[in-house]
N, C-alpha and C positions, 0 to 999 in steps of 0.2 A: 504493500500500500504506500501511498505518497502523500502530501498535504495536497491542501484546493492554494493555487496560488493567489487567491484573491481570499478567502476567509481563513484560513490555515486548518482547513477541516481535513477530517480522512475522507477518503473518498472511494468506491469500491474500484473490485479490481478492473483495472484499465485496459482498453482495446491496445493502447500503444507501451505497454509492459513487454516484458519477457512472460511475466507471470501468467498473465493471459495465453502468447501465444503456445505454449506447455500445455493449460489448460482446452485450449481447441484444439491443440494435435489429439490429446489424449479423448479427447470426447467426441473427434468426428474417427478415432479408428476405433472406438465403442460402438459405435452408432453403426459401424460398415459389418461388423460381426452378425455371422447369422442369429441372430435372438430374435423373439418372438416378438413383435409389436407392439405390446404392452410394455414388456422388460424395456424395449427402449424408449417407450415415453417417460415410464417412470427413469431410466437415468436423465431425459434430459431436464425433466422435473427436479431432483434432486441437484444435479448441475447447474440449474438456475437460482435453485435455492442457495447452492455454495456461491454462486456469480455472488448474487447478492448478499449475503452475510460476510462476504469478504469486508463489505465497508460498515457494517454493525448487527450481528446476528439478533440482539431483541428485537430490530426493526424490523425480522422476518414476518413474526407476529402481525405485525401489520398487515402483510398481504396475505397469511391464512385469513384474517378478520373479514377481509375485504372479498376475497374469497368465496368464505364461507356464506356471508351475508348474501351478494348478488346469487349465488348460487341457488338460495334457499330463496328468495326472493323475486326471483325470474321462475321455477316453478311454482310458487303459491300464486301468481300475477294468469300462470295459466291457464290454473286449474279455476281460478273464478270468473264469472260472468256478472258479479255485481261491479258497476264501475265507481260506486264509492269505498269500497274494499279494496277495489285496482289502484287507485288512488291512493289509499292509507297504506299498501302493501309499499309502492314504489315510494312514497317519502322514506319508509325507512331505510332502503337503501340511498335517496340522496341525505337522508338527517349521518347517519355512519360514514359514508363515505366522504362529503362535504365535510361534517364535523370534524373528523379526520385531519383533514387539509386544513381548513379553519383555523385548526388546533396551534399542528405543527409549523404551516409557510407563515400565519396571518396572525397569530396572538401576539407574538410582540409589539407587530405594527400596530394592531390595534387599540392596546392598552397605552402606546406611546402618543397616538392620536386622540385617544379619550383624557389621558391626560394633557394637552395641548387643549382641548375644548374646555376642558375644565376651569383651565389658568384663565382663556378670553373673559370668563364669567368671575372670575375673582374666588376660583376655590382652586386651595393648592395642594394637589393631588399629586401624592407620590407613588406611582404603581410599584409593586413587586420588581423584586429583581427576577425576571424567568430565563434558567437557564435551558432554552429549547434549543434541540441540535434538529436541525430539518433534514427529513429521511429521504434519502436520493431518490430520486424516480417520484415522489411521491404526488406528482402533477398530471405526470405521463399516465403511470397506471389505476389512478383514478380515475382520470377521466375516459379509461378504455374500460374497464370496470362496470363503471355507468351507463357506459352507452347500451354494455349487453342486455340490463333491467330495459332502458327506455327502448331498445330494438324489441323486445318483448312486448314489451307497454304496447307501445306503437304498431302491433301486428306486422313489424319486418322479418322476425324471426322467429322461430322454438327452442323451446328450451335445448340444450343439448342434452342428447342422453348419458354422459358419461362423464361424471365429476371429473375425473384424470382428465380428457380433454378441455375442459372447462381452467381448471388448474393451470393445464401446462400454456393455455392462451391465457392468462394471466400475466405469469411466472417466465414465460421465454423469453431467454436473457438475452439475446440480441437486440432489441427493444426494449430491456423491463428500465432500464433507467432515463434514457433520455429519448426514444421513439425509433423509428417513427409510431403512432399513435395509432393501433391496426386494430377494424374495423374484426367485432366477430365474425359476421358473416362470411370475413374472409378466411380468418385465419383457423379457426373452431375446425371446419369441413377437412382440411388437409389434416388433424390429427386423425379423423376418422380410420384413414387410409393406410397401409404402410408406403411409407417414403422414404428414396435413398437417392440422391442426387447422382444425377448422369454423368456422362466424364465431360459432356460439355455446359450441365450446370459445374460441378465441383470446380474447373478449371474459370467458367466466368464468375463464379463467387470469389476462387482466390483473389482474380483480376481485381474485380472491383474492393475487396480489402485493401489490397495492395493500394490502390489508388486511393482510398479513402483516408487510409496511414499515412500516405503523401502528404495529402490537401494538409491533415493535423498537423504531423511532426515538423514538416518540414518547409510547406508556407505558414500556414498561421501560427506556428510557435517560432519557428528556425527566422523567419524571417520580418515577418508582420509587426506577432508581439512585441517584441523590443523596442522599436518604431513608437508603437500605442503607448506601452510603460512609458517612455522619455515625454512622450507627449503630455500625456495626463500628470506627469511628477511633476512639470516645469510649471512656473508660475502663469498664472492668467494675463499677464500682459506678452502676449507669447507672439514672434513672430508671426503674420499671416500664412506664410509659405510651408512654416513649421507644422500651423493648426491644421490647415489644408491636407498635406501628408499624414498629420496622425488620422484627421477622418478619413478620409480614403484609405488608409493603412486598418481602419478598424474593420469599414464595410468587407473588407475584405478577408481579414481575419475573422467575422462572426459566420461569416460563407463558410470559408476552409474548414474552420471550426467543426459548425456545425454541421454540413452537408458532409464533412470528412467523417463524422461520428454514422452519421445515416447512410451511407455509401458502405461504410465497414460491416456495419447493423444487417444490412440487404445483404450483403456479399458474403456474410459468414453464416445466414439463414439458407442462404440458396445452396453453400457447398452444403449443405446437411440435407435439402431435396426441400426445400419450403419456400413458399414464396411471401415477401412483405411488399408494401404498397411503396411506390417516390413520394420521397416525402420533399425534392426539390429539380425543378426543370430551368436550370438556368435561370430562375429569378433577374440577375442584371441585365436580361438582356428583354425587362420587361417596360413596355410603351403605356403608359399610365396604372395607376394605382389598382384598379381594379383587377388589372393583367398582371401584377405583382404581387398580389394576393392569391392568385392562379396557380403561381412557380413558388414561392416560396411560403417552406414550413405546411404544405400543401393539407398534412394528415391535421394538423391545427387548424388551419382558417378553416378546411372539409369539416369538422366537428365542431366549430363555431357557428358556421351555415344551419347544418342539418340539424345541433341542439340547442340554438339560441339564440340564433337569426332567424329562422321560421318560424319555432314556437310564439316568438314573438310577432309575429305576422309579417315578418320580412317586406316585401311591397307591394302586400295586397291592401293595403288601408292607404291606401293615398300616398303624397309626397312627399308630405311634412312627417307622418308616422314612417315614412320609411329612413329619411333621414336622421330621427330617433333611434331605430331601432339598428342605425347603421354604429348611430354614435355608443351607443350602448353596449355593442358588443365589439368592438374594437377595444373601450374602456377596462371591456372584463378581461377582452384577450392581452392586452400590456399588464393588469395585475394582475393577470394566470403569471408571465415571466416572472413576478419579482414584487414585494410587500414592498414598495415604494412608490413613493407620487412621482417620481421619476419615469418609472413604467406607465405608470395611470396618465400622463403625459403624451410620451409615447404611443400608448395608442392612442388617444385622444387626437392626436397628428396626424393618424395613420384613418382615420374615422372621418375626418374634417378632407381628409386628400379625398377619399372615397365619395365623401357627400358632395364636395364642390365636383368633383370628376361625374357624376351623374347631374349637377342640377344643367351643365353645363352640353350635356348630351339631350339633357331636357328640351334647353332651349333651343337647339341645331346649331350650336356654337363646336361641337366637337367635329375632329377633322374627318375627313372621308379613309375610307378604309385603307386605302395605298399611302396616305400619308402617316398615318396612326404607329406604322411599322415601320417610320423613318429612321435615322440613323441618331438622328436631332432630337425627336422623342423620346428614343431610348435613354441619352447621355443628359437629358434632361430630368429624367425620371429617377435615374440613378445618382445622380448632384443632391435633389430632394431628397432620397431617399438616406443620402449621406446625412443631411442634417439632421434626417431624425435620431438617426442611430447616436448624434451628440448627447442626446436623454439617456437611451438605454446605457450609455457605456458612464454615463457621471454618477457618483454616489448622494449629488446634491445637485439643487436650482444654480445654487452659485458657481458650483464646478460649470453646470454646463451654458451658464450665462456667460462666465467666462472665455468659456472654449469657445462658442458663436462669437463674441465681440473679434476674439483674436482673428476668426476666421471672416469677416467684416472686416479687421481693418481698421477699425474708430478708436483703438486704443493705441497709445503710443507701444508701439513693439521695443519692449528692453531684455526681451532674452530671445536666443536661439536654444532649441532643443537638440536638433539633431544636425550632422555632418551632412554634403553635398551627396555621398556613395546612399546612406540611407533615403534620403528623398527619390535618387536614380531607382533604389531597388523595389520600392513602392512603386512610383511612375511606371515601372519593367512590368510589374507581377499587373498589379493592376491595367493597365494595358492590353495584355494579353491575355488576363480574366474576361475583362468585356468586351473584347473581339471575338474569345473559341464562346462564350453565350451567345452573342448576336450571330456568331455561324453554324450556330448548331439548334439557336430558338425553336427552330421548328421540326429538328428531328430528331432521333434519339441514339445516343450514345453508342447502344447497339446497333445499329445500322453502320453508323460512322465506323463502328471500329471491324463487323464482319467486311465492309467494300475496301478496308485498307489493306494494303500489300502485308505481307506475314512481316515479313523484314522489320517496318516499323515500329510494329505492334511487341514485336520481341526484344527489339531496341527501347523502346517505353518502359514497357515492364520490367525491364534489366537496369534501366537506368533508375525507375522509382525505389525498386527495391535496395539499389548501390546505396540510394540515397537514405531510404531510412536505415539502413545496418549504421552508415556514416552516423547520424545522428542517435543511434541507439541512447537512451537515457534523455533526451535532452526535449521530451515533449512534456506538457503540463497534462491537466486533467481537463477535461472539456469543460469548456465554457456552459454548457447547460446543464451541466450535472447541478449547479446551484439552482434549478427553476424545478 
């Protein structure tokens, strides 16, 4: 185990370890043994168990709870035909599982906000000291948890017949801590089965780890991070050109990041014979807000849609309710990331791009369909997009008032951050980020890489993996392991 480089927590065991990758040789030559389909669920159940308990086994507890509940909770939802019984059956699944989350991400902020209201009013309220440690994943698999009650609820699905496969779509550790966010319906029906990846999944599942290990170790930590770090250390009256580089140095680094985590995730499901959902399609190379919410974090904004954009009448009430309920779930999507008004921010930004982006299609002011996929659109969309990520990455109003003035311009610039080579290697990375998304918007990775000559492809893969061995030890812990 290693610290979180941003809170100094444990964090479980990591994609970009040795430890890990020990642990997946050892459990996908488990998996290839002839044993009986059960036996192998239950190991990857109990491997997932160990996945998880590597960063604090009480908190295992958690997901039997969670478990247990939906479990028992999606068949009594079944079996009755009163819809005020339906009803009271599914609150307790969201009072447990919400409460849960509540508990862990959201009591400190909360207590620290109530006492903040307090003070306006003239009572001087001193909350508890609460030493709460937040349980990794505990965002992700909540809310996939939930969905299976409200797929239920909702007459999407049945219950499943076999607790073990219910369990192990829980519990599947390539996804249990940070996503992507898989949909029962998908992933439930392949435990059914016996599965054992082909030689041509086994080989594109390496691939894609490989590559996802890249994007982490060795752009967004190797390269990126350090960039970010100097940026955010340095004083608020910070060079323009400096500010400039560290956002762009960030957007880029919360991609690598995270899509390197999701990329690993798919590619180490799929060598075991499983399939998970994209949870990212070149986002930068997305032409307004709405088409950014398309490509990125895909399995989030899809379960924000489908649980709490439509529940709420999405745009069947008019304009003005739709703009509501646009702003509304944007708001909850930034404080799903992070117990901060910084997040709540954040989305909030990301709500207001969405609403003006439709009132503006309203009125026939938006461009026609060949221009919408300009080159100018794109690079415009991703500038914006940069400044909001100035919220997500600040731990305050003031840090990221700051960071925007720098990057404006209106402050007298008295420090530099960083040397000429780091702006170059940002300018590089970035660069060539948002060209291979804008040449690849609209097709899919696999296509691109079966039409390529063998030669290159082998040359790639030979070169990504030089590069993480080179880097061995020197990746952090994912950035969304804190969400």
């Amino acid at each position: 185990m290693v610290l979180s480089p941003h809170r100094g927590e444990c964090v479980p065991m990591l994609f970009n370890s040795l430890t890990f990758a020990v642990f997946f040789a050892a459990l996908l030559g488990l998996h290839n043994l002839p044993l009986p389909w059960r036996v192998k669920k239950i190991n990857l159940l109990l491997a997932s168990y160990l996945f998880y308990a590597a960063w604090s086994p009480p908190f295992v507890i958690l997901l039997w709870i969670s478990t247990a509940v939906d479990w028992k909770v999606a068949a009594w939802i079944s079996a009755s035909h009163d819809p005020g019984r339906r009803k009271l059956i599914l609150a307790l699944s969201l009072v447990a599982n919400l409460g849960f989350l509540g508990y862990f991400k959201y009591g400190t902020f909360l207590m620290d906000n109530f006492a903040l209201a307090a003070r306006v009013v003239g009572i001087d309220y001193v909350p508890p000291k609460w030493d709460i440690v937040l349980p990794v994943g505990i965002s992700f698999y909540t809310f996939q948890s939930i969905a299976y009650s409200l797929d239920v609820y909702l007459g999407r699905a049945q219950p499943t017949r076999r607790f073990l496969d219910f369990a192990l779509f829980v519990t599947f550790f390539p996804h249990l801590v940070a996503g992507p966010i898989v949909r029962p319906t998908l992933l439930i029906p392949q435990f059914e089965q016996p599965r054992r990846a082909s030689r041509e999944q086994l080989i594109w599942g390496l691939a894609l780890m490989t590559l996802g290990l890249f994007e982490k170790v060795v752009l967004a930590d190797g390269f990126l991070a350090p960039v970010v770090d100097a940026v955010q250390k340095a004083p608020r009256n910070l060079d323009s050109l400096d500010a400039w580089t560290g956002a762009v140095a960030f957007s880029g680094q919360i991609f690598f990041d995270f899509a390197g985590y999701s990329t690993t995730a798919i590619g180490a499901a799929l060598a075991l014979g499983f399939a998970l959902n994209d949870n990212f399609n070149f986002p930068y190379a997305a032409v307004g807000f709405s088409d950014f919410w398309r490509r990125w974090h895909i399995s989030l904004s899809t379960w924000l849609r489908d649980y709490l954009y439509v529940p709420l009448g999405g745009n069947r009430h008019g304009e003005l309710r739709t703009y509501i309920n646009l702003m509304i779930t944007m708001l909850l999507g930034g404080l799903w990331h992070g117990a901060s008004w910084t997040f709540v921010a954040w989305g909030g930004l990301h709500g207001a791009y969405l609403a003006i982006e439709r009132w503006l299609r309203s009125c026939r002011v938006a461009t026609s369909a060949s221009s919408r996929t300009s080159t100018l659109g794109m690079l415009g969309t991703f500038l914006v997009v940069t400044v909001t990520w100035v919220f997500f990455r600040a731990h305050t109003f003031a840090d990221a008032a700051g960071m925007l003035r720098s990057m404006a311009g209106v402050t007298v610039a008295t420090h530099k951050a960083l040397y000429w080579n780091d702006i170059v290697a940002v300018g590089v990375i970035a660069g060539v980020m948002l060209a291979t998304h804008w040449r690849l918007r609209s097709t899919r990775l696999e296509s691109v890489v079966s039409a390529a000559p063998t030669w290159t492809v082998v040359f790639a893969w030979t070169f990504m993996a030089f590069a993480l061995v080179a880097e061995q030890g020197a990746g952090d812990a994912f950035i969304y392991f804190e969400f």
